[in-house]
N, C-alpha and C positions, 0 to 999 in steps of 0.2 A: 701350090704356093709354097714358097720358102719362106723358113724362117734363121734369122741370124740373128747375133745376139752382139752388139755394138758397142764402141766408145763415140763419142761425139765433145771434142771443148768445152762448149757453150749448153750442151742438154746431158752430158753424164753418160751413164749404160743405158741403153735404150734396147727392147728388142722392133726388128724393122720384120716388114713380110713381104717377100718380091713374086712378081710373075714372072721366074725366067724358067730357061730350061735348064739350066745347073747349075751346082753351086758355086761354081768359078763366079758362074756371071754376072749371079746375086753377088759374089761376093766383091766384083770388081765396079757395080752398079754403086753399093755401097759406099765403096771407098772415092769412087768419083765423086759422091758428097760431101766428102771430108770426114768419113767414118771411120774408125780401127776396127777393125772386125776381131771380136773377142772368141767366137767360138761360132759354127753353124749347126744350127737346130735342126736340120733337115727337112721334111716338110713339116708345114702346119697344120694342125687339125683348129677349126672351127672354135673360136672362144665362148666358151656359155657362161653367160653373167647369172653369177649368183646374188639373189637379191636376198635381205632381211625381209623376214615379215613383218605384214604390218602389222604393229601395236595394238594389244588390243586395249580397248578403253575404258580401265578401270576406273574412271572416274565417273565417268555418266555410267556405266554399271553400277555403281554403287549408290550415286545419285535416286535410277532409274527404278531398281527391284525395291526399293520400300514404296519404294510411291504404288507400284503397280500391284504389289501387295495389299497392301493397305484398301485399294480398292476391289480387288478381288471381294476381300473381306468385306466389306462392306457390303457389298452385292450378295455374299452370302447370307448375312444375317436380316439383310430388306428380304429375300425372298423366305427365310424358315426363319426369322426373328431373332428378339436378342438371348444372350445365352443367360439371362437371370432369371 
């Protein structure tokens, strides 16, 4: 796969990726579309999306740990009693 690096009118700098077999071809595939071809990238390697993680949820975290605390404790002091 090739990769070129375009003008287009109506879309700006775009980069395009072609199946051809060289870069004349791509490049005149391009331009058959009404592209200006700004520069050829040569081939292209594979794009890996990088994503954000996801958030973590501090709010039910902070909601969630007294509560569940709270009854820990609770359950400690029902089984060895209270501490007075």
């Amino acid at each position: 796969m090739l990769t070129l690096t375009a003008h287009h009118p109506s879309q700006g700098i775009v980069r395009l990726n072609f199946d051809a077999p060289s870069v004349e071809e791509a490049v005149r595939l391009a331009e058959s579309q009404g592209y200006r071809v700004v520069s050829s990238g040569g081939f292209a390697l594979p794009s890996l999306r990088i994503t954000r993680p996801k958030r973590f949820p501090l709010t039910m975290f902070s909601q969630e740990l007294p509560s569940r605390l709270l009854m820990q404790w609770g359950k400690y002091f029902e089984a060895h009693g209270s501490a007075q």
